[in-house]
LONUPA-850860 format. One record per residue (C-alpha): residue number from 1; residue in three letters; x, y negated, z negated. Coordinates in steps of 0.2 Angstrom, whole numbers, plus 5000, padded with zeros to 4 digits. Layout:
LONUPA-850860
+-----+------+------+-------+------+
| pos | code | east | north |   up |
+-----+------+------+-------+------+
| NUM |  ALA |    X |     Y |    Z |
...
+-----+------+------+-------+------+
END
This chain:
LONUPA-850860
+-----+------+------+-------+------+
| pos | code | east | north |   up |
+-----+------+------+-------+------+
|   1 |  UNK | 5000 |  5000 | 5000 |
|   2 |  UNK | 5014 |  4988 | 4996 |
|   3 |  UNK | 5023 |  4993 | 5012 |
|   4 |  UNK | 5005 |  4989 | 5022 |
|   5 |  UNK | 5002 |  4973 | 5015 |
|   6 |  UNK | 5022 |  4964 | 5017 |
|   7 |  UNK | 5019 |  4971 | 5036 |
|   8 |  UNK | 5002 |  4963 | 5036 |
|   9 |  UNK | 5011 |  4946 | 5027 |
|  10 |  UNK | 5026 |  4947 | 5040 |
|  11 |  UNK | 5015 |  4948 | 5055 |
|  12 |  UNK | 5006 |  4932 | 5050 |
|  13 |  UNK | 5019 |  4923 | 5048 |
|  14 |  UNK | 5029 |  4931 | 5063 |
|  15 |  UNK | 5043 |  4941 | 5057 |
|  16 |  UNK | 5048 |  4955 | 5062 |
|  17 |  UNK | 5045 |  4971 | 5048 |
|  18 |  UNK | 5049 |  4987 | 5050 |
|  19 |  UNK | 5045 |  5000 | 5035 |
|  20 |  UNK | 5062 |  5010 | 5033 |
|  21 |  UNK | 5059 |  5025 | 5022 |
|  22 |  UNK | 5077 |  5032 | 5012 |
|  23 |  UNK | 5077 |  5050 | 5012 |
|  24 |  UNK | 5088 |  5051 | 4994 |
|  25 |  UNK | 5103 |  5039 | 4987 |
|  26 |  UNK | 5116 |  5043 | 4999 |
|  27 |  UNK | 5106 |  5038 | 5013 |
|  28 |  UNK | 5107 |  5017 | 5002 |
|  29 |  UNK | 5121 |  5011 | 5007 |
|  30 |  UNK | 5119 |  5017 | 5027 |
|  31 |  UNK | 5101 |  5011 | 5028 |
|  32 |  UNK | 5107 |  4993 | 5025 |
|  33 |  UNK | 5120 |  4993 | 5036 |
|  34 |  UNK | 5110 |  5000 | 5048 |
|  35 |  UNK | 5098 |  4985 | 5046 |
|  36 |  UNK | 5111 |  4971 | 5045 |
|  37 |  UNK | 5119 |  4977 | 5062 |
|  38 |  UNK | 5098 |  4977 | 5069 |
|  39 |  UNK | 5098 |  4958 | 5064 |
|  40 |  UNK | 5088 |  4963 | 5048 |
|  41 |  UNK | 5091 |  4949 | 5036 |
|  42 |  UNK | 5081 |  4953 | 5022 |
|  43 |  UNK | 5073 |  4969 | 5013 |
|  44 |  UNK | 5059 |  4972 | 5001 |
|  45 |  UNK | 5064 |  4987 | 4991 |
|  46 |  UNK | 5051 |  4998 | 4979 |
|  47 |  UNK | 5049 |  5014 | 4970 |
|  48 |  UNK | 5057 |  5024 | 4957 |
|  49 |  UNK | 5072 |  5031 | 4967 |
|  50 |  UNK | 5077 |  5013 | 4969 |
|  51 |  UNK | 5076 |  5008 | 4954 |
|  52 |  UNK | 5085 |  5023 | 4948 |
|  53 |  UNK | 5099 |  5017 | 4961 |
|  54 |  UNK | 5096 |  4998 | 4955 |
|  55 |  UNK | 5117 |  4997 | 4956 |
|  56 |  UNK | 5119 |  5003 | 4973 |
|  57 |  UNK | 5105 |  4994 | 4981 |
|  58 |  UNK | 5112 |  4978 | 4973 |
|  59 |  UNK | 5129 |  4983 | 4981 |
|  60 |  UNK | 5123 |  4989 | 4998 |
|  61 |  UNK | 5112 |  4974 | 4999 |
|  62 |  UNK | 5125 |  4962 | 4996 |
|  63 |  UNK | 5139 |  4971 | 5006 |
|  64 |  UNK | 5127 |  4970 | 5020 |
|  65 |  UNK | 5122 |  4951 | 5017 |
|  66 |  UNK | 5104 |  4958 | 5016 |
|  67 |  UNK | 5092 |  4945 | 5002 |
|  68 |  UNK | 5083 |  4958 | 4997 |
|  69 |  UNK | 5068 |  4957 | 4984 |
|  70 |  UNK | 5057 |  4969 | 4975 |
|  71 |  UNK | 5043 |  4969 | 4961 |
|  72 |  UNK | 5054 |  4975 | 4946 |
|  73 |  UNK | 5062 |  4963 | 4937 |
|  74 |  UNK | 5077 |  4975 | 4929 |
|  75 |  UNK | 5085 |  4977 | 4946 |
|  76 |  UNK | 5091 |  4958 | 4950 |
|  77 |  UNK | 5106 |  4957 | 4939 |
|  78 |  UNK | 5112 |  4972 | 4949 |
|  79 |  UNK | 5112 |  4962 | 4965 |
|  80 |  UNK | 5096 |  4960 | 4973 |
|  81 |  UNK | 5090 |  4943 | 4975 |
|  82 |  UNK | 5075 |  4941 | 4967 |
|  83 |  UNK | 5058 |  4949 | 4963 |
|  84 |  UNK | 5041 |  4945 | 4958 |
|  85 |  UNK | 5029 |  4958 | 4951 |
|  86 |  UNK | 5020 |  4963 | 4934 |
|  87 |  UNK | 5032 |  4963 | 4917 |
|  88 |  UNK | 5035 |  4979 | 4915 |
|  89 |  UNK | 5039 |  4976 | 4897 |
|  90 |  UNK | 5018 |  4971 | 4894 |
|  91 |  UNK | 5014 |  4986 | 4907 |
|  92 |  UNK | 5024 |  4998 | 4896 |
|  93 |  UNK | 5014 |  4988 | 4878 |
|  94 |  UNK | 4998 |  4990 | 4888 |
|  95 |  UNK | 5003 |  5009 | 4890 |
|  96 |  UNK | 5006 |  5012 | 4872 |
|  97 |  UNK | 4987 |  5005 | 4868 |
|  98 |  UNK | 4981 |  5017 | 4882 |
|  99 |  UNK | 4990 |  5031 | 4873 |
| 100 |  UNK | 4986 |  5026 | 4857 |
| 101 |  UNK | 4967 |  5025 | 4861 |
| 102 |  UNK | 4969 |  5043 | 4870 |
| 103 |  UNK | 4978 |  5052 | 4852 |
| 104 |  UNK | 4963 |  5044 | 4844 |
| 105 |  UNK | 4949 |  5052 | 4854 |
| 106 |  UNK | 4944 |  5044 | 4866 |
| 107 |  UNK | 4943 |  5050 | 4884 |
| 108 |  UNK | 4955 |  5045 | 4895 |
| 109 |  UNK | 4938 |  5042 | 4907 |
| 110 |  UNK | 4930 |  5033 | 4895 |
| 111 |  UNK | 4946 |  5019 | 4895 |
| 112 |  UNK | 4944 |  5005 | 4910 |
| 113 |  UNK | 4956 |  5003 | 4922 |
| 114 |  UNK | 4967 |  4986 | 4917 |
| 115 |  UNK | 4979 |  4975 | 4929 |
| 116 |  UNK | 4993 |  4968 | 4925 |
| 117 |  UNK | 4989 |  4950 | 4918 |
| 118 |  UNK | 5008 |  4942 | 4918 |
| 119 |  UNK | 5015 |  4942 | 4935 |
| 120 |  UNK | 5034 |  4939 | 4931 |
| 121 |  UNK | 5047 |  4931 | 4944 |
| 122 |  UNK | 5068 |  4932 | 4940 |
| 123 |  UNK | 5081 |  4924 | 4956 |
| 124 |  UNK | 5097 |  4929 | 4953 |
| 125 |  UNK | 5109 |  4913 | 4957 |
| 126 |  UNK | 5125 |  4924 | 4960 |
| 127 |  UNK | 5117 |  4934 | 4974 |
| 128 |  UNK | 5110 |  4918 | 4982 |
| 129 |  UNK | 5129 |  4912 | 4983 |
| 130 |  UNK | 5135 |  4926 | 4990 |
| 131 |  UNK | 5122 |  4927 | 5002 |
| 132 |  UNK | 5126 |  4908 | 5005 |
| 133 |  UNK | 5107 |  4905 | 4999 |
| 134 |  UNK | 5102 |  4889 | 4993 |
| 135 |  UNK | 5086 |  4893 | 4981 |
| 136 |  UNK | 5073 |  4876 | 4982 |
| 137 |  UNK | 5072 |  4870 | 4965 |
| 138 |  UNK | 5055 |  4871 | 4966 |
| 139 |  UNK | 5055 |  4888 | 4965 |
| 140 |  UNK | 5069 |  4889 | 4952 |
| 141 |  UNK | 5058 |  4879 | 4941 |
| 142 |  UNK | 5044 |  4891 | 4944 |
| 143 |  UNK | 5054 |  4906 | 4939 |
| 144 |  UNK | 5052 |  4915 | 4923 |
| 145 |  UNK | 5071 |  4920 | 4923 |
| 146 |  UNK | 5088 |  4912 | 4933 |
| 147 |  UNK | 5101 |  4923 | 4932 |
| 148 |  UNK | 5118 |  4913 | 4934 |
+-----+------+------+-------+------+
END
């Protein structure tokens, strides 16, 4: 779904997307050159194997001079740029209620589907250098976190 909608997004706005799966972690650091060398200048990475890899993502995307964002906030000071998505730290509070509420008794069916209610957006400024980025301080201001 999140793949769908940046294509959707990208194609508004006329810019070229291409939804590049990784088969496993050594496939990281090729897939990014591969892209840099297709005039990819930018990648919007998700999922649990990248977030496991956090430190090779951040390396690949910067030895490829790739700004690349994602929704998980833990992975910036590795090397990506930036991200923007739900805290995880208040997803992973919110989870303890839900299991709380489950250990005692109610039904997991009985419990309403919640969203996230704090959206959470970190740039990291060493990536932005060594991408020779120039981050609009609107957006700085804006951000819940500037790494330096």
């Amino acid at each position: 779904m999140l793949m769908a909608s940046a294509g959707t997004a990208a194609q508004a706005l006329g810019i070229a997307f291409a939804d590049v799966p990784v088969a496993g972690p050594d496939s990281i650091d090729p897939t990014f050159a591969r892209l840099a060398t297709e005039g990819f200048g930018a990648a919007l990475v998700g999922g649990s194997m990248f977030f496991n890899e956090r430190a090779r993502v951040g390396r690949a995307a910067l030895n490829s001079k790739m700004a690349t964002m994602s929704f998980i906030a833990e992975m910036v000071p590795y090397g990506l740029l930036m991200t923007y998505g739900p805290d995880f730290v208040e997803f992973f509070r919110l989870s303890a209620g839900l299991a709380d509420k489950i250990l005692k008794g109610t039904r997991p069916a009985e419990i309403p589907a919640e969203q996230p209610t704090r959206i959470k957006q970190v740039i990291n400024l060493k990536a932005a250098r060594a991408l020779n980025l120039t981050m609009p301080a609107s957006l700085l201001i804006a951000s819940d976190v500037v790494l330096d």
